[in-house]
DSSP file (Angstrom, degrees, kcal/mol; ACC not computed):
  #  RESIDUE AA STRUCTURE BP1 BP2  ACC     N-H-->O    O-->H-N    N-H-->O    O-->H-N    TCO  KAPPA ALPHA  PHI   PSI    X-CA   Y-CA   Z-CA
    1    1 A X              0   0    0      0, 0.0     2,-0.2     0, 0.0    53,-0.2   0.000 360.0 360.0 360.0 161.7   13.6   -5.0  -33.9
    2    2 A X        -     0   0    0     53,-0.1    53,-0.6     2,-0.0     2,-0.2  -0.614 360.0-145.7-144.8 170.1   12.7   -6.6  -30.7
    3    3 A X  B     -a   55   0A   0     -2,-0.2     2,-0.4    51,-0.2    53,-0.2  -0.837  17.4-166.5-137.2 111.7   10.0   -5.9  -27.7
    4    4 A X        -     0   0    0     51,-0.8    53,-0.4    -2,-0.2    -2,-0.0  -0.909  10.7-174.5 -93.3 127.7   11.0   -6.8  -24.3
    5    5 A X        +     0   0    0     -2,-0.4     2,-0.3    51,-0.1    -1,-0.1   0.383  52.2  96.5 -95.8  21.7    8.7   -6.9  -21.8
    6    6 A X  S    S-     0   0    0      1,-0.1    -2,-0.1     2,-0.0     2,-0.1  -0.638  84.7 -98.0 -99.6 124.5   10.4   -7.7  -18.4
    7    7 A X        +     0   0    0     -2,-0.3    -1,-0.1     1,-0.2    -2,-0.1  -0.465  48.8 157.7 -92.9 175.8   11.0   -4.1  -16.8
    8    8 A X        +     0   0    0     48,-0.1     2,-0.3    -2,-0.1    -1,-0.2   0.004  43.7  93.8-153.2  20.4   13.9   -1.9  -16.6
    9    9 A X        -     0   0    0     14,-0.1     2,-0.1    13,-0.1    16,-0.0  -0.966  55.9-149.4-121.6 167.2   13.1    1.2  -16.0
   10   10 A X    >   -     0   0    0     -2,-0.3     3,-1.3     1,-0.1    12,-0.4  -0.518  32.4-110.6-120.3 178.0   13.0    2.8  -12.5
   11   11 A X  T 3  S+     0   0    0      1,-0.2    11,-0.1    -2,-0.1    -1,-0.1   0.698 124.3  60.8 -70.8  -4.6   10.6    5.9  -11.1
   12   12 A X  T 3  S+     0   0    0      9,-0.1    -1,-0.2     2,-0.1     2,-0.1   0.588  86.4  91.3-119.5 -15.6   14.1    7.7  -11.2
   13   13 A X    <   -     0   0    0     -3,-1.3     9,-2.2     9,-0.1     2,-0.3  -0.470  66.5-162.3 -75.0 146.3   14.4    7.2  -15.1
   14   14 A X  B     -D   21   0B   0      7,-0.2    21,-0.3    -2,-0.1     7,-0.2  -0.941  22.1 -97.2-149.3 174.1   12.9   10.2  -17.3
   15   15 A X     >  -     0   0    0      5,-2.0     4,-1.0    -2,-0.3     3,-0.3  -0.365  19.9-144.2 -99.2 154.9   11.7   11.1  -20.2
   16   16 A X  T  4 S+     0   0    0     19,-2.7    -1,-0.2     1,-0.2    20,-0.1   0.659  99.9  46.8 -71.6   0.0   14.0   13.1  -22.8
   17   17 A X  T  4 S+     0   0    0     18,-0.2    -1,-0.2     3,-0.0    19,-0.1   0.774 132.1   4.1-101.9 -43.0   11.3   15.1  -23.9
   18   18 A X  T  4 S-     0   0    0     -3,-0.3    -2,-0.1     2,-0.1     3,-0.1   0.456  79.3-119.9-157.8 -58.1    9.6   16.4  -20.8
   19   19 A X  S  < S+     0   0    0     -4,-1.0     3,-0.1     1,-0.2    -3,-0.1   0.375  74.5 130.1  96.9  19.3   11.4   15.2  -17.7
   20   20 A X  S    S-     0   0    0      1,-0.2    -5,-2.0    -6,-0.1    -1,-0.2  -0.094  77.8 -55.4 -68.3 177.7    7.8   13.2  -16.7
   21   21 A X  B     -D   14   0B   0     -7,-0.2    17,-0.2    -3,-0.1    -7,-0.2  -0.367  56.5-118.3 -45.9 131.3    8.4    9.5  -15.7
   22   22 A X        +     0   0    0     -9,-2.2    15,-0.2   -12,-0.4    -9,-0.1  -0.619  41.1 163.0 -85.9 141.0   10.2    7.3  -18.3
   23   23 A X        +     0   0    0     13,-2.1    35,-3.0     1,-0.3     2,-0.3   0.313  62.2  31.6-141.8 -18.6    7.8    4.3  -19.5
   24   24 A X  E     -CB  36  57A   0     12,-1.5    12,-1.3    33,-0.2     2,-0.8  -0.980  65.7-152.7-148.4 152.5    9.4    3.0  -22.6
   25   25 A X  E     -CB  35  56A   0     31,-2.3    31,-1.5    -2,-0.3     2,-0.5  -0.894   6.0-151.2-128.9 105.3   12.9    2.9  -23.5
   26   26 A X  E     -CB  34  55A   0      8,-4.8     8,-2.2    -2,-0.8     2,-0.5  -0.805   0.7-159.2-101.8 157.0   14.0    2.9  -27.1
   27   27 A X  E     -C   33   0A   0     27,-2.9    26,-1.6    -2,-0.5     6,-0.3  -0.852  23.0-152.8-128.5  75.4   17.3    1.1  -27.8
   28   28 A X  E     - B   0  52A   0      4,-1.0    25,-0.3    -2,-0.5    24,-0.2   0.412  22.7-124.5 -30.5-178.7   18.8    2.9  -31.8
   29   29 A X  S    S+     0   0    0     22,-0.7    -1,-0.1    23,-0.1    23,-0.1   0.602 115.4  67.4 -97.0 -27.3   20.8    1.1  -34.0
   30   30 A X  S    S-     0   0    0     21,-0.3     3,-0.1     2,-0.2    22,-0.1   0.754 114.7-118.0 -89.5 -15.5   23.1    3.9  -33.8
   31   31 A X  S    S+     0   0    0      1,-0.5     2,-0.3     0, 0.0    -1,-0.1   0.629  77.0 118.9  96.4   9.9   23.7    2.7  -29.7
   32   32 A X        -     0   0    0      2,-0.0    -4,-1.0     0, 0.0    -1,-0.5  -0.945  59.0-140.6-110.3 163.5   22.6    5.6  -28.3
   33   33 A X  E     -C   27   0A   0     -2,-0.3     2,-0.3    -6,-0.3    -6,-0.2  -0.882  11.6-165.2-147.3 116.9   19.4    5.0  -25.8
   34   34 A X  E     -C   26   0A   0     -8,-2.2    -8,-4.8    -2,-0.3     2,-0.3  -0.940   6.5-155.7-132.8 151.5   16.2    7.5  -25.6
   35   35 A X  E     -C   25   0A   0     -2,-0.3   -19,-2.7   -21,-0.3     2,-0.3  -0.796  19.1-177.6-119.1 157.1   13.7    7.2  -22.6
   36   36 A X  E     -C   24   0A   0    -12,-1.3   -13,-2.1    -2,-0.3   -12,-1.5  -0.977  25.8-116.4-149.0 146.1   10.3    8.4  -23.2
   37   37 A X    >>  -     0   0    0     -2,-0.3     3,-2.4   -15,-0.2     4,-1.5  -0.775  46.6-105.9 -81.5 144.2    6.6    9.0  -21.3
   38   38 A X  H 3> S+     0   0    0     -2,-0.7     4,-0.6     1,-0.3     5,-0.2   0.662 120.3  50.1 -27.1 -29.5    4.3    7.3  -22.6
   39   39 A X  H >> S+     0   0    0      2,-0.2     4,-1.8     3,-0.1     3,-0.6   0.931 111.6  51.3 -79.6 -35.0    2.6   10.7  -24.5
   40   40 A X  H <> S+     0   0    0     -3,-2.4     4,-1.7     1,-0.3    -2,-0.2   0.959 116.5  42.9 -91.5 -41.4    6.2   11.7  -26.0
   41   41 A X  H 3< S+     0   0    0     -4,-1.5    -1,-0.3     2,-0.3    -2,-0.2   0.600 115.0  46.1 -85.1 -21.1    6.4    8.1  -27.3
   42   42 A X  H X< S+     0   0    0     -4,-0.6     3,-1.3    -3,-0.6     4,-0.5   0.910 109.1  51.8 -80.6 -69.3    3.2    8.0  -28.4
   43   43 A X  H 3< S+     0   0    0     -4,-1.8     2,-0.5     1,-0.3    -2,-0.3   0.759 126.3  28.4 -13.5 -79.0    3.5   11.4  -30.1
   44   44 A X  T 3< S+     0   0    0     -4,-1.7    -1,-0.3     1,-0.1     4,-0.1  -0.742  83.5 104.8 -88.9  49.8    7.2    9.7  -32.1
   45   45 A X  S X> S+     0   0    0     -3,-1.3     4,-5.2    -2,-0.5     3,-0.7   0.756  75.6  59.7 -96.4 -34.4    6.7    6.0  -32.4
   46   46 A X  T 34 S+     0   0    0     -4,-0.5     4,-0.2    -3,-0.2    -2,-0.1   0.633 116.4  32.7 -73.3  -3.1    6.0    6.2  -36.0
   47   47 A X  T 34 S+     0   0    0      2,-0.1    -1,-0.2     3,-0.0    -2,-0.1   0.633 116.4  57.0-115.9   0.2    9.6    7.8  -36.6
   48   48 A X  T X> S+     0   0    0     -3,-0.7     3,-3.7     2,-0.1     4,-0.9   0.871  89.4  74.7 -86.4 -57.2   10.9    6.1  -34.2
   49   49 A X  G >< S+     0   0    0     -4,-5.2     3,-1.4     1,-0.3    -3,-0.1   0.799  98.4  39.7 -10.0 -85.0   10.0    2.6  -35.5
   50   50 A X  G 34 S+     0   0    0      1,-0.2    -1,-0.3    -4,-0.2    -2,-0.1   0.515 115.5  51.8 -59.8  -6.4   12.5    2.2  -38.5
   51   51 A X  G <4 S+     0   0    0     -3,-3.7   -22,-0.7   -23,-0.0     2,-0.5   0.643  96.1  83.4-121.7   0.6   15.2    3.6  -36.8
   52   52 A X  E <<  - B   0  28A   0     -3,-1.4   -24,-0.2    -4,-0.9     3,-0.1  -0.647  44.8-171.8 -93.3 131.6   15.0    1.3  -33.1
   53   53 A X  E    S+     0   0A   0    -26,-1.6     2,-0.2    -2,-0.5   -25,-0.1   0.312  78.3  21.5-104.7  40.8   16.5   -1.9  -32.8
   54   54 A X  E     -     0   0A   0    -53,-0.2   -27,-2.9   -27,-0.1     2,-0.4  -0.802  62.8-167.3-179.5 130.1   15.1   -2.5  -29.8
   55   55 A X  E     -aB   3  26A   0    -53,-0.6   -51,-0.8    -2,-0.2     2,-0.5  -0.981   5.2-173.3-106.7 136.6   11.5   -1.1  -27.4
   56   56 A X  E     - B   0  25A   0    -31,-1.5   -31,-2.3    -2,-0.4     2,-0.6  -0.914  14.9-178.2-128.4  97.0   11.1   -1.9  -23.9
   57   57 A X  E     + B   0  24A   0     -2,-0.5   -33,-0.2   -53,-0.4     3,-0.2  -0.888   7.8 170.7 -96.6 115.2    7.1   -0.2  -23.4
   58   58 A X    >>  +     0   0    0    -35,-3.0     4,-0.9    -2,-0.6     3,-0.9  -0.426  35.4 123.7-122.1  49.0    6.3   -0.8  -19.7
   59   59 A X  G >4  +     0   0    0      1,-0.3     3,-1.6     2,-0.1     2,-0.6   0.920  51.1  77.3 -74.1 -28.2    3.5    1.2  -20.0
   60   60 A X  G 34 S+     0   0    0      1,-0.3     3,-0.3    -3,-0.2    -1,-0.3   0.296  77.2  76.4 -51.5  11.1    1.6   -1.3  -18.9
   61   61 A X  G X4 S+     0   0    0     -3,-0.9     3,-3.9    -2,-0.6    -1,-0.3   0.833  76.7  75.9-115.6 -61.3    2.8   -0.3  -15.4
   62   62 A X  T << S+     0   0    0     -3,-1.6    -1,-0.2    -4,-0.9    -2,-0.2   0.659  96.7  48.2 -51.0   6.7    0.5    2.9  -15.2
   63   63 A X  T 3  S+     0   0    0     -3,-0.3    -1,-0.3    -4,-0.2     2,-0.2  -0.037  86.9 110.4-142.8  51.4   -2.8    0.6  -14.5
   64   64 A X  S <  S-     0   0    0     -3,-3.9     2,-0.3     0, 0.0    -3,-0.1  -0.639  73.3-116.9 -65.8 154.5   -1.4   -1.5  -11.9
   65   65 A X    >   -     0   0    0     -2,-0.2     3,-1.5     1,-0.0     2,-0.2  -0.819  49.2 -96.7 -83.6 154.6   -2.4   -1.4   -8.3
   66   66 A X  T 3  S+     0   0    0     -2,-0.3    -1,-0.0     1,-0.2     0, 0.0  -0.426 103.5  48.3 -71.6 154.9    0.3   -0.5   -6.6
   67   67 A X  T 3         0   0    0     -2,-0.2    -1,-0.2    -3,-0.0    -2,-0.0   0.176 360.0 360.0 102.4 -20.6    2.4   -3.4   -4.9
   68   68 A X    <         0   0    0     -3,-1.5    -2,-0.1     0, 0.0    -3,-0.0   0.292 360.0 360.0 -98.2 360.0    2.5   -5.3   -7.7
């Protein structure tokens, strides 16, 4: 499993759980792709773990200023 930090998700992306803003992006083994807010994802990382072969957490996002 991998962590990219470079982003890819967009304000228009959302989470599957909620329909809040999407902030991290889990990538399966199985190929299918689940987007999450930061609570949902928080809430499921530890079952999530073993089964992603890939995170992209751009949480970091929420304590920019904006503009950057």
């Amino acid at each position: 499993m991998s962590t990219m930090t470079s982003p890819v998700l967009r304000a228009e992306d959302r989470c599957d759980r909620c329909d809040a803003q999407a902030f991290v992006l889990v990538r399966l083994s199985s190929g299918r792709d689940l987007q999450f807010c930061v609570h949902h994802y928080t809430a499921h990382a530890t079952a999530l773990a073993p089964l992603a072969d890939e995170i992209v957490d751009e949480s970091s996002r929420l304590f920019q200023s904006p503009g950057r």
